[in-house]
C-alpha positions, 0 to 999 in steps of 0.5 A, spaced: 764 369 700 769 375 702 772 375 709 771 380 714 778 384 714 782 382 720 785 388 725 792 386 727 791 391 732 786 387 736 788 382 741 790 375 739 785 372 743 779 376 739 784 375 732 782 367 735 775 368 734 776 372 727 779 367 725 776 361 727 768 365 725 772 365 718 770 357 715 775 355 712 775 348 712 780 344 707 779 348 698 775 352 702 782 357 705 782 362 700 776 367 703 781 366 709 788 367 705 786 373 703 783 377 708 790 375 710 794 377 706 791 383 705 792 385 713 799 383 712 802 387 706 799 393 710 805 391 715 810 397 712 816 391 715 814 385 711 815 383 704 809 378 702 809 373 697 802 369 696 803 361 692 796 359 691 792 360 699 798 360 702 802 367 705 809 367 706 811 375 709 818 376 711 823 382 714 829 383 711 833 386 716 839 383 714 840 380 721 845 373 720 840 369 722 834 367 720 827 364 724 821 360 720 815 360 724 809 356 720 801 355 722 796 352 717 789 356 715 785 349 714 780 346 718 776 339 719 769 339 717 765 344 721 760 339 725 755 345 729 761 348 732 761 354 730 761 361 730 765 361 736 763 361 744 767 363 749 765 358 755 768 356 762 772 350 762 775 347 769 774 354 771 778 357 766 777 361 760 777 358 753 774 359 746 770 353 743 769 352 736 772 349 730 780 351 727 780 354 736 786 348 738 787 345 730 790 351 730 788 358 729 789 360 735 796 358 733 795 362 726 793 368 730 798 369 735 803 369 729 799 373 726 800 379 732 806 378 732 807 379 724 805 385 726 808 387 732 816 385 731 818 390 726 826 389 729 826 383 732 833 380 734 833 375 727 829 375 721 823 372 721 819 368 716 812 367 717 807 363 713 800 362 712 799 354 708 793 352 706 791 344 705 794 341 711 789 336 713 788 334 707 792 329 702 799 329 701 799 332 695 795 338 696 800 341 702 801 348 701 807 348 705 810 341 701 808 345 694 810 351 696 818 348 697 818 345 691 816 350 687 820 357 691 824 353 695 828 359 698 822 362 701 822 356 707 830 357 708 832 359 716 836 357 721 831 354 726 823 353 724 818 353 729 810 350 728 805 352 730 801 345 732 797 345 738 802 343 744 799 345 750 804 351 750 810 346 751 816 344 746 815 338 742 822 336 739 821 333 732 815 328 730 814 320 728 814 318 721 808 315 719 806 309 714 800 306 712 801 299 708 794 295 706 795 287 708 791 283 703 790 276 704 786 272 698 781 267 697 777 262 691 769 265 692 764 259 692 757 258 694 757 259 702 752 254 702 759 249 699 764 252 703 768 247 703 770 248 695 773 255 696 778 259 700 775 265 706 780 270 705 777 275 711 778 267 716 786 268 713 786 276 715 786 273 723 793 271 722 794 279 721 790 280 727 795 275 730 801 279 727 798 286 730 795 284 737 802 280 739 807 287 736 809 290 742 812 297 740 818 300 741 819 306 746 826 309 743 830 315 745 832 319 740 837 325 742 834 325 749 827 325 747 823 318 748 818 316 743 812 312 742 811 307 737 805 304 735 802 300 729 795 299 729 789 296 724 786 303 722 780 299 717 779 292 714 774 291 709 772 284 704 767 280 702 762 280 695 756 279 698 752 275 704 752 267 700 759 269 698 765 265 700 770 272 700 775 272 696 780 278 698 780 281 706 784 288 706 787 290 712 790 297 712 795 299 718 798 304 720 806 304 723 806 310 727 814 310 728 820 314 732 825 318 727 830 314 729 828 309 723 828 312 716 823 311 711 826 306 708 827 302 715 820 302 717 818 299 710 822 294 711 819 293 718 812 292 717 814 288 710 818 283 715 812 282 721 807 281 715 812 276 711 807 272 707 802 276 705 802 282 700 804 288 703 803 295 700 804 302 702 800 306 699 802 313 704 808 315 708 812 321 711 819 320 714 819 324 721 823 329 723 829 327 729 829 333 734 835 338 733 834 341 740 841 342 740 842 347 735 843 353 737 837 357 736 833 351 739 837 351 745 835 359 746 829 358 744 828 353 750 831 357 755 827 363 753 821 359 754 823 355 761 820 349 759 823 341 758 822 339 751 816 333 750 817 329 743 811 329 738 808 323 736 804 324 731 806 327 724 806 335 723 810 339 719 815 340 721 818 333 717 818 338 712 824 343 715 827 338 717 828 334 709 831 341 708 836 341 713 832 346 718 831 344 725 824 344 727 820 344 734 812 344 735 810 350 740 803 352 740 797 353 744 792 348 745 791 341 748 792 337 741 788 331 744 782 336 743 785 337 735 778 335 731 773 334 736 766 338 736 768 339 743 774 342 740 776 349 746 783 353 747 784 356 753 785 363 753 790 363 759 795 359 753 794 363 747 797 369 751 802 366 754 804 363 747 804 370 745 808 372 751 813 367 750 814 368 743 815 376 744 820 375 749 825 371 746 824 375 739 825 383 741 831 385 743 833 385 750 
């Protein structure tokens, strides 16, 4: 399937619907990659580079300071939601659709003004990634830093999760761990000459409905933890006495807490049962206090907020950049059928970021 091509000359809200009418759902980035990269080596003031489905296009303006600004091009699967609709939500504006909040409306504001901003006062790096909901291993961003590392340096990086148009500084670290718990199968009818493995995963339960989690400062931002049961699944079969219950958890956890800490954490609360981590990501500590981040929050005159679920910005941040989250949508709304983005955001997304780079 080829994509339309896309005019930047439009405006970023119908750039939103272009975008969002182009499926795009993760494997599914490239009719999308190319319609990108094809709009932006037509900017005369960028330099384009394509790694796999994702576009890095950066200006070489020779200014002393350098800006990231990041947007993945995937989506969720599609559930009867597209193409896109406009609708009124509240008596406001929006446009519905799947990719409308997660995060294309974020993507097509970025894109305008890829095209726009040929002198901006820093240089810019902009990048399209692909993969993004979908596992680790295939990120386009984490791919694209280890094979062309240098394409991802900057002073300060910005991504372009939903935010409701706030700033939110850094992100929690995640970590899944399987609880298991084992047992001898027996008949049930003779229960009493085996062991049920799933009676035993009611002490894990126990463990997980008596955790409090913490709420932590990290550089005058409060996170929120949280560690959850997310999955849990045994037996053999309905006259079996189980030998083996699995409890899958997921400890959401501040920035404060390394990856390593955190594994500790979870492998102490759960002491006496084989504890396995099968995925995990560090978070990324806020860095407002570095100097491009305390411009741009001034240039957008709105209080920071933190990010408690995991985005990429723990990506820059493991590369010594500081990194916020900024962009339009209600992330609450990220991935739900009823999925809409204000317009009023998308504009005002744009606007800020326009203020803050142009010249004075």
């Amino acid at each position: 399937m080829t994509a339309l091509p896309l005019d930047l000359a439009a405006t970023s809200v119908e750039l939103t619907r272009a975008l969002c009418d182009i499926d795009s759902v993760s494997d599914n980035e490239g009719p999308l990659a190319d319609a990108i990269e094809a709009a932006v080596r037509a900017v005369p003031h960028l330099t384009v580079t394509r790694v796999g489905d994702t576009v890095v296009a950066r200006t070489e303006l020779g200014r002393d300071r350098r800006v990231v600004i990041a947007g993945h091009i995937d989506t969720v699967p599609i559930n009867g939601n597209l193409p896109t609709r406009d609708v009124d939500v509240d008596g406001e504006p929006h446009i519905w659709g799947r990719g409308t909040v997660d995060m294309k409306a974020g993507v097509a504001v970025q894109l305008k003004l890829a095209a726009e901003l040929a002198e901006p006062i820093v240089d810019l790096t902009w990048i399209w990634y692909d993969h993004e909901e979908v596992g680790e291993e295939f990120n386009g961003l984490r791919n694209l830093a280890a094979a062309h590392p240098e394409l991802m340096q900057g002073d300060f990086a910005i991504l372009g999760e939903p935010s409701n148009g706030h700033i939110e500084g850094g992100c929690n670290g995640t970590l899944r761990a399987e609880i298991r718990t084992r047992g001898v199968r027996a008949h049930s009818a003779r229960a009493w000459v085996g062991h049920n493995a799933i009676h035993d995963a009611a002490e894990v339960l126990q463990v997980l409905q008596s955790y409090r989690p913490r709420q932590i400062d990290v550089e005058g931002l409060r996170y929120r933890e949280g560690l959850n049961a997310v999955q849990i699944s045994g037996g053999v079969a309905t006259n079996v006495i189980p030998d083996e219950c699995v409890v899958q958890v997921n400890y959401r956890f501040a920035p404060s807490r390394t990856l390593e800490e955190a594994t500790e954490h979870v492998v102490e609360l759960f002491e006496g049962f084989d504890v396995r981590v099968i995925d995990a990501a560090p978070g990324a500590r806020p860095g407002l206090d570095a100097p491009l981040a305390k411009e741009f929050i001034d240039a957008v005159g709105v209080t920071p907020q933190p990010k408690y679920g995991w985005t990429d910005v723990a990506r820059f941040w493991s590369l010594g950049i500081p990194a916020v989250n900024f962009g339009p949508g209600d992330p609450s709304k990220a991935h739900a059928d009823d999925e809409s983005v204000p317009v009023a955001q998308i504009l005002a997304t744009e606007e800020s970021l326009r203020t803050w780079l142009s010249p004075a």
